[in-house]
Structures are given as C-alpha cells and as structure tokens.
C-alpha positions as CSV (number, residue, x, y, z in Angstrom):
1,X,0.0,0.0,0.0
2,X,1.2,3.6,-1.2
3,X,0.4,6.6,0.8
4,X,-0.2,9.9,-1.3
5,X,-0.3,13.3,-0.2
6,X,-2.7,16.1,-1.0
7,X,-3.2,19.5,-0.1
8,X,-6.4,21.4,-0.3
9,X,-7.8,24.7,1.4
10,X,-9.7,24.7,4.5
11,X,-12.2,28.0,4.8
12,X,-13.9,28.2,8.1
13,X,-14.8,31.5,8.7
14,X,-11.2,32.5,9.0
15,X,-8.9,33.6,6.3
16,X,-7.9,30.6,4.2
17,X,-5.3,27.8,5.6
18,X,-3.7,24.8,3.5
19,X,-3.2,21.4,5.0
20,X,-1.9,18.4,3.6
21,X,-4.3,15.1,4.5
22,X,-2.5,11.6,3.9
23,X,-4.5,9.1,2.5
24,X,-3.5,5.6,2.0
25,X,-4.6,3.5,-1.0
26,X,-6.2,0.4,-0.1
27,X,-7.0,-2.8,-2.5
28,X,-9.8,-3.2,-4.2
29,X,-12.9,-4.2,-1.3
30,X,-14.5,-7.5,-2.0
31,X,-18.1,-7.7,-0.2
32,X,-19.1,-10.4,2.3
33,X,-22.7,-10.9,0.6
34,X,-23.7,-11.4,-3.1
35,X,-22.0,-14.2,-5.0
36,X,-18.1,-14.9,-5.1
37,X,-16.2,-17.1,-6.6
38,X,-13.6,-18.4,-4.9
39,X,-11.2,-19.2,-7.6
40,X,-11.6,-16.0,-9.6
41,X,-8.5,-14.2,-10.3
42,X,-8.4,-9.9,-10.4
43,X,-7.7,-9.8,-13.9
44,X,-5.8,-6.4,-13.0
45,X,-2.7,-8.9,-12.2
46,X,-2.7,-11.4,-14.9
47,X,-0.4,-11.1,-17.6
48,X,-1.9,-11.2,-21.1
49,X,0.7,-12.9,-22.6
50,X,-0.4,-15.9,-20.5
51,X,-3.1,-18.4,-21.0
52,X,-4.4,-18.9,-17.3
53,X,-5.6,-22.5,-15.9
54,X,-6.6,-24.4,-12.8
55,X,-5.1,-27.8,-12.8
56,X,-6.0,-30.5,-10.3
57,X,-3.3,-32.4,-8.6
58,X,-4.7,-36.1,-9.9
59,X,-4.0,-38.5,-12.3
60,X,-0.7,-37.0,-13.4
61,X,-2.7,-33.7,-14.8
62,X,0.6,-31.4,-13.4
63,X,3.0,-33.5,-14.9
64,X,1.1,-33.3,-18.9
65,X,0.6,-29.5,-17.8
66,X,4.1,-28.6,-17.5
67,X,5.0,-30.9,-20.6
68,X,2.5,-28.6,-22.3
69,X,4.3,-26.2,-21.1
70,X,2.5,-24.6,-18.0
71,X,4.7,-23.3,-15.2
72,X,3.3,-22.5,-11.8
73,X,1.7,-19.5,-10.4
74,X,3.4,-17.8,-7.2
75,X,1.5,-15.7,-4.6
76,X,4.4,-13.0,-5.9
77,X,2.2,-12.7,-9.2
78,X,-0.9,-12.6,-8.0
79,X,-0.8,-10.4,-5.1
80,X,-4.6,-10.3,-3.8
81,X,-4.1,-14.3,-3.6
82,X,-1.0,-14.0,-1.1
83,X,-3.5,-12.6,1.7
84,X,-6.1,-15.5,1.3
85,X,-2.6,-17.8,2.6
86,X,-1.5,-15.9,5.5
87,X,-1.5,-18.0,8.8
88,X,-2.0,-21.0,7.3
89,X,0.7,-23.7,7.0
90,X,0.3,-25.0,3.8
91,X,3.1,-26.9,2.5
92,X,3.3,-25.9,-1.0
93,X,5.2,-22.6,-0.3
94,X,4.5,-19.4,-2.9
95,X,2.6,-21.4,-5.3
96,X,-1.2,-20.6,-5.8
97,X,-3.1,-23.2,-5.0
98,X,-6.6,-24.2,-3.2
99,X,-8.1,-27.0,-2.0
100,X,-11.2,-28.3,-3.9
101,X,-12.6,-31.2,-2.0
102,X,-12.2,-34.9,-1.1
103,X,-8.4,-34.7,-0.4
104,X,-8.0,-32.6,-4.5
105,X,-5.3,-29.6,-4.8
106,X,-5.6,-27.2,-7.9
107,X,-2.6,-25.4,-9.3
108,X,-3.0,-22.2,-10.4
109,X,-0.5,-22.2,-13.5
110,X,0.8,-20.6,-16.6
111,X,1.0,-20.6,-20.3
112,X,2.2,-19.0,-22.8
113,X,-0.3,-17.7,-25.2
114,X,1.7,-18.8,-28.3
115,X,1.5,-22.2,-26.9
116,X,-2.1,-21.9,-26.3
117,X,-2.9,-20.2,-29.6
118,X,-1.5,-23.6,-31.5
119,X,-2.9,-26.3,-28.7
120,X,-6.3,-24.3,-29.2
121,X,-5.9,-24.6,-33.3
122,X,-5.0,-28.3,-32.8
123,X,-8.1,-29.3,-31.0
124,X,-10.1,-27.0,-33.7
125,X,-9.2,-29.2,-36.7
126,X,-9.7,-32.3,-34.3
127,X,-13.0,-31.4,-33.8
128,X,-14.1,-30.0,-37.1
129,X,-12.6,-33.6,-38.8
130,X,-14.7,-35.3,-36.1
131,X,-18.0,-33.2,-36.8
132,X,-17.3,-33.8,-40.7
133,X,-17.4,-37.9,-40.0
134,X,-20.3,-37.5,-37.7
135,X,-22.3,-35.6,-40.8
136,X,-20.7,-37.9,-43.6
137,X,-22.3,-41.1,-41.8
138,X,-25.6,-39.5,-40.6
139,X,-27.5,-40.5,-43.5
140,X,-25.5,-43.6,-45.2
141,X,-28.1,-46.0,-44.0
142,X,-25.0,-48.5,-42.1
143,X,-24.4,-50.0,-38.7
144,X,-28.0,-50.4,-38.0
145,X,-29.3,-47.2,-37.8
146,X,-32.8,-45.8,-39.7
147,X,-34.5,-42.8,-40.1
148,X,-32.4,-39.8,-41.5
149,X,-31.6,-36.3,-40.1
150,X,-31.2,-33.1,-41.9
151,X,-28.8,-30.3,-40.5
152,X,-29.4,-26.9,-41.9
153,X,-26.6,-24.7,-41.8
C-alpha cells in the first residue's frame, strides 16, 4: 500500500489555511454478501501474454501440464491471492493453489499464449474432422441405424 499526499484549502470563517491530509490506498474491497467465486482471479494482475488455468493435482494432470508447457503461479504474481494464505501452514510454499474437495489440490499455472494459440488450433481441426465424419455417416443408412436427419446450416 502507497500513501499519497494532498493539499487542499480549508475556509472556516477564518482567512484561508492549506493542510496536507495523507491518504493511503487500499486494494480493491470485496463484499461479504452477493456471490463470489472463490477461484476468480483480479484480472488487473494477470499477464496477457499468459493463457491462465486451474489444474488438479490427480491423475498426473501437473505433470502433462508442464509438458504442455505450464509453469506454476506464485502468490508474488498474483498479489490479492497471497493474503487469502496468510496463517496457514500449507506446504506448498508461494505457489497458488486451493483445495477443492475430497483430499484434490488445484494449481493455479501458466501458459504461454503462443502455446495456447496452437494447442487451441489443434483441437479445432480435431474437432471439425470429427463433426465432418459425424455428418458424412448421418445418412448412409449403415451400422444399423434408420431414419435420416437433416442439418441446416
């Protein structure tokens, strides 16, 4: 937190006086009621050249994440996160993390965009190859199926 000074002129009656008030600048407040999410980031501190994702600790999801090339997330990043951490003993250090039930860790972690961009483009044509078979077999008449359908575009 920054302090930052002001002046401004006080008139009470009297001839005019200056004083300079301090005021501190505080984070952004977060109210108790309405809906939060607890794993939404302040996008003020994320870094656009970074694709952002939670990964759970199971089934070897870290390790493919940082073959992908995801790095993790310190609280030094992120600083709103690094107050949600203090007095509790958590064994992971700096990295931003949260518990999300029935014994489950997620990772807060990082890529880069480039890599995302072509990952993203990859699972595209995957997808549009797969819709294109789906359509190409809809109406062939095989593996037992009847009745058509029609898909307007």
């Amino acid at each position: 937190m920054s302090n930052t000074n002001t002046t401004r002129e006080i008139k009470r009656g009297r001839p005019s006086t200056t004083e300079t008030v301090s005021t501190v600048k505080r984070p952004k407040r977060i109210p108790m009621s309405g809906s939060r999410m607890k794993m939404q980031l302040d996008k003020d501190f994320l870094d656009e050249n970074f694709h952002y994702a939670w990964i759970n600790d199971q089934k070897g999801l870290l390790y493919d994440a940082k073959r992908a090339g995801y790095e993790h997330v310190t609280t030094d990043e992120i600083p709103s996160w690094g107050d949600r951490s203090v007095d509790t003993a958590n064994a992971t250090g700096s990295v931003v993390s949260m518990p999300v039930g029935q014994g489950v860790v997620a990772f807060l972690m990082k890529q880069p965009m480039e890599f995302h961009v072509e990952d993203r483009a990859e699972m595209d044509d995957l997808w549009q190859a797969r819709e294109a078979d789906m359509k190409k077999d809809l109406n062939s008449g095989t593996g037992g199926r009847y009745g058509s359908v029609k898909i307007d575009k």
